[in-house]
C-alpha positions, -999 to 999 in steps of 0.1 A, spaced: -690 -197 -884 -676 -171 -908 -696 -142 -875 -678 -158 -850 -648 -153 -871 -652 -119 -874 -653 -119 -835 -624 -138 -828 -601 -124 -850 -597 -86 -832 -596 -107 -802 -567 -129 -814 -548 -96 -827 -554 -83 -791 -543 -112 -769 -508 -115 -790 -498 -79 -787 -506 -84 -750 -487 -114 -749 -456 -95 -765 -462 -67 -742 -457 -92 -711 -430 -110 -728 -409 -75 -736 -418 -70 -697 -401 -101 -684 -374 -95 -707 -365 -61 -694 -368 -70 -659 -346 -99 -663 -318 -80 -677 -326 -56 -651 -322 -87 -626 -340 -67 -595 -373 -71 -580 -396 -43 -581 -434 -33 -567 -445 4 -582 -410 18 -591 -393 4 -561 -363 -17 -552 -372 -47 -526 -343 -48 -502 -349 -64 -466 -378 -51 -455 -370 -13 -472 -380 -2 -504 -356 20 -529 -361 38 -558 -349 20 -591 -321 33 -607 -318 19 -642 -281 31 -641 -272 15 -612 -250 -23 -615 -275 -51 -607 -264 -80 -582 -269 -113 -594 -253 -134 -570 -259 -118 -531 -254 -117 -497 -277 -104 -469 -261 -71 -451 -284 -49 -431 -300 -20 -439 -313 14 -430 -351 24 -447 -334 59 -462 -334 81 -494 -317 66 -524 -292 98 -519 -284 89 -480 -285 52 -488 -255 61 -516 -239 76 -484 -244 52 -457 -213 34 -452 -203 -4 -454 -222 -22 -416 -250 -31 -404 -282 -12 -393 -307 -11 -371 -334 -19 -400 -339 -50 -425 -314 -60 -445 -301 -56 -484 -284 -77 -510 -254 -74 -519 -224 -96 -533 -202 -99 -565 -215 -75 -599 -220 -91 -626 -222 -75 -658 -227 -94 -685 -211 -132 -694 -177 -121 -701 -179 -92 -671 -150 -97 -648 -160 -101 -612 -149 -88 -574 -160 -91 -542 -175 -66 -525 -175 -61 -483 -147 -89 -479 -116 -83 -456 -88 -93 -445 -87 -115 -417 -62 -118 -390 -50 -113 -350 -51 -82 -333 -23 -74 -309 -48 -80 -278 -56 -115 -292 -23 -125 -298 -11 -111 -261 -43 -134 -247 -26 -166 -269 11 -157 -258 -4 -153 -222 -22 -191 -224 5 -210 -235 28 -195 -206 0 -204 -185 -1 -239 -196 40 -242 -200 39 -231 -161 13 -261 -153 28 -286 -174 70 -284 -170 68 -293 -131 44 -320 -141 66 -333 -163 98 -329 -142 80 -347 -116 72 -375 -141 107 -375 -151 120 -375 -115 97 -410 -107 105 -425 -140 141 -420 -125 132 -433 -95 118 -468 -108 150 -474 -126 172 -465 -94 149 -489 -74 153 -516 -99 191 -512 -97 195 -515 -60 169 -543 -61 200 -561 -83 225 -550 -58 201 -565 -30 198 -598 -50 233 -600 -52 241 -591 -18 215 -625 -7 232 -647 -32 269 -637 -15 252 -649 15 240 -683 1 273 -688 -14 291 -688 20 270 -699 46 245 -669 51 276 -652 60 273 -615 46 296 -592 29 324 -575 53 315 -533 57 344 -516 66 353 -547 88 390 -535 94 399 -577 92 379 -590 66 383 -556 48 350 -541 29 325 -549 2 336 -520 -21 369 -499 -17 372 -466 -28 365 -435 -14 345 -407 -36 351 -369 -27 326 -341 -41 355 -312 -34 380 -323 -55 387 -348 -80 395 -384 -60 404 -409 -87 382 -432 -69 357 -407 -85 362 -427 -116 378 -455 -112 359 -484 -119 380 -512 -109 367 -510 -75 335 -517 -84 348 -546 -106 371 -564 -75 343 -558 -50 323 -589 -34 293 -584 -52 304 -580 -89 303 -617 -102 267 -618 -93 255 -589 -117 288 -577 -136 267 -543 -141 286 -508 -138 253 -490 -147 231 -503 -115 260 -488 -87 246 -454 -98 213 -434 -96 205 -420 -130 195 -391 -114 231 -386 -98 242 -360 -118 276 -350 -102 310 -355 -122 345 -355 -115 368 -336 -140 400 -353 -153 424 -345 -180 402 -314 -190 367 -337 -192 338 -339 -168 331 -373 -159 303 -393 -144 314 -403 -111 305 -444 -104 289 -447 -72 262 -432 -54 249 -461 -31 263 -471 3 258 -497 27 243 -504 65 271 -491 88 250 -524 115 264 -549 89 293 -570 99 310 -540 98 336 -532 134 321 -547 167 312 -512 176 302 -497 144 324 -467 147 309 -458 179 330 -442 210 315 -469 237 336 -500 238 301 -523 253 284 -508 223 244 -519 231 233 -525 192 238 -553 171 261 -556 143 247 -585 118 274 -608 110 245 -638 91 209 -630 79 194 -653 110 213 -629 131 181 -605 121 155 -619 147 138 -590 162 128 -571 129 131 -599 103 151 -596 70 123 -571 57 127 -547 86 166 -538 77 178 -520 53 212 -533 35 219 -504 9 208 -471 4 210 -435 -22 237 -416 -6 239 -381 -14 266 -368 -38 282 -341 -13 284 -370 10 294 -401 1 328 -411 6 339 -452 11 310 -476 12 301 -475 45 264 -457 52 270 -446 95 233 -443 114 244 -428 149 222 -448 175 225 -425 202 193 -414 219 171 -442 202 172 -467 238 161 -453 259 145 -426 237 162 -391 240 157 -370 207 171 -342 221 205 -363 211 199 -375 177 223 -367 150 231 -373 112 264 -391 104 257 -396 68 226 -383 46 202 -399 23 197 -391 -13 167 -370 -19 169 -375 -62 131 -388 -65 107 -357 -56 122 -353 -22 129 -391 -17 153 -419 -17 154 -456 -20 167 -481 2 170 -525 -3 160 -545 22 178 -578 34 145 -600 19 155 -584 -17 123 -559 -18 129 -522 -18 112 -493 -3 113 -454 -17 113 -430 16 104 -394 15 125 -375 37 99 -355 61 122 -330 81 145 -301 56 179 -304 78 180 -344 65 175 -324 26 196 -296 31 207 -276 -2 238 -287 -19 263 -264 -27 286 -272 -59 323 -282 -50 319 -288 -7 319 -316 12 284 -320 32 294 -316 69 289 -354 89 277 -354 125 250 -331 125 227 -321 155 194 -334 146 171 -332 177 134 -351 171 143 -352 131 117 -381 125 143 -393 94 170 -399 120 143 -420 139 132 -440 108 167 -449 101 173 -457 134 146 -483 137 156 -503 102 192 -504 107 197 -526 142 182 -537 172 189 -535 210 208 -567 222 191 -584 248 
């Protein structure tokens, strides 16, 4: 036992200055806090010469690298390269070492990008506004229809209060359903005066000033120094129980004009019209004239336009029937839309040869007597 002493002890005095040997190693490379194989730096797939001098990074990020010197490496600027890649990230120094970050910048828009944005949302503004004016226009035109479907309603219940007579249009005897007469030029009073509306046949059955207007009637009268919504913009069937010859020049005129509903036998109730959007520049007294001329026997070459149609709703207009439904009509030919010009008076009796909107009218607002 005491031999075998003798042989362990040199041994033991050997293995625990080894073990301080590896443990001063560790130590050293710790602090050093890079890996190293023979003198070198690992970085990507390069190797670098150690610099003892040099700050250590202890918490990194990869950034390539090119496999140079130490001395061009020092020079290569801050990118990428073509080989591998090398740590770096924020020094560290010690605990108490203040920090920074290296390679970080500012980010923000360049003048191109912010051209490409500006140019998108006018893109998008030009796709979306006439979207949403048409939207607006057939929101519009749902409220419109729901307040000539009143007026309808109320023009029916006239009837069943007096023997399914109907209301008097410019009659001349019996007088008319609404007086007033509205003028786009200048400013009527009738522009603004409501109490025709209020002493007209119709009014006890709805007592509504809002539904004898389109909302999207827009023209206004100005008096003492105010612009003011003008009240009407709806007129009526110049075929009903209006003058035996419905303002026409022949004294046998050859059209009906309705005195009762059952008077209505060849179209029915839901084939004519009673009330219909009458264009700002146009409308004048109550009384909506439809020249018959050239519909029996057919001659187009002879049609013409007494009075015109509102176009408010995306080129259309709505009309009530004498069954109480309604019906929104787009106006196909441009002469029954034309452009309206602020402060004049839209000329009546216009030429319209083969217009298929004088037609349409035409056909809903009489028949032939037989």
């Amino acid at each position: 036992m005491k031999g075998m002493n003798r042989w362990l002890c040199p041994l033991r005095k050997f293995g625990r200055a080894a073990l301080l040997r590896s443990r001063s190693s560790v130590a050293a490379a710790a602090q050093q806090h890079r890996p190293t194989i023979d003198g070198f730096i690992v970085r990507g797939h390069g190797r670098e010469a150690v610099d003892p001098h040099e700050p250590v990074s202890r918490t990194a990020a990869f950034r390539p690298l090119q496999r140079s010197t130490p001395e061009s490496a020092r020079k290569q600027p801050e990118g990428c390269g073509p080989h591998g890649f090398r740590f770096v990230g924020r020094q560290s120094h010690g605990s108490g070492a203040r920090s920074s970050s290296i390679g970080n910048t500012a980010a923000g828009f360049t003048l191109i990008e912010l051209l490409v944005v500006i140019a998108i949302i006018a893109l998008l503004a030009g796709l979306l506004l006439p979207a949403l004016a048409r939207a607006k226009a057939h929101a519009q035109g749902v409220i419109c229809g729901g307040n000539l479907r009143q007026m309808g309603l109320s023009w029916l219940m006239y009837a069943d209060d007096n023997s399914d007579r109907i209301p008097p249009n410019e009659h001349g005897v019996q007088g008319t359903w609404v007086r007033g007469s509205l003028d786009y030029a200048v400013p009527a009073p009738d522009n603004t005066n409501v109490l025709h509306l209020m002493n007209s046949h119709l009014w006890p059955y709805h007592a509504n000033l809002g539904i004898w207007r389109c909302p999207s009637d827009k023209s206004t009268s100005r008096h003492g120094g105010k612009d003011l919504p003008r009240v009407r913009s709806i007129s009526m069937n110049s075929h009903l129980n209006s003058r035996s010859n419905a303002w026409d020049d022949r004294e046998d005129y050859p059209f009906k004009i309705y005195r009762k509903i059952t008077d209505m036998i060849l179209r029915g109730p839901s084939g004519i019209f009673v009330l219909v959007d009458e264009r700002e520049d146009r409308i004048n007294n109550g009384y909506f004239g439809v020249e018959m001329s050239g519909f029996e026997p057919r001659r187009p070459a002879i049609w013409r336009m007494i009075d015109f149609p509102a176009s408010y709703h995306n080129g259309s207009g709505n009309l009530v029937f004498a069954d109480g439904h309604t019906e929104r009509k787009r106006w196909l030919d441009k002469r029954t839309v034309p452009p309206v010009h602020k402060g004049k008076n839209l000329v009546p009796f216009e030429s319209a040869p083969s217009n298929p909107d004088v037609l349409w009218l035409q056909e809903r607002a009489t028949e032939p007597k037989r």
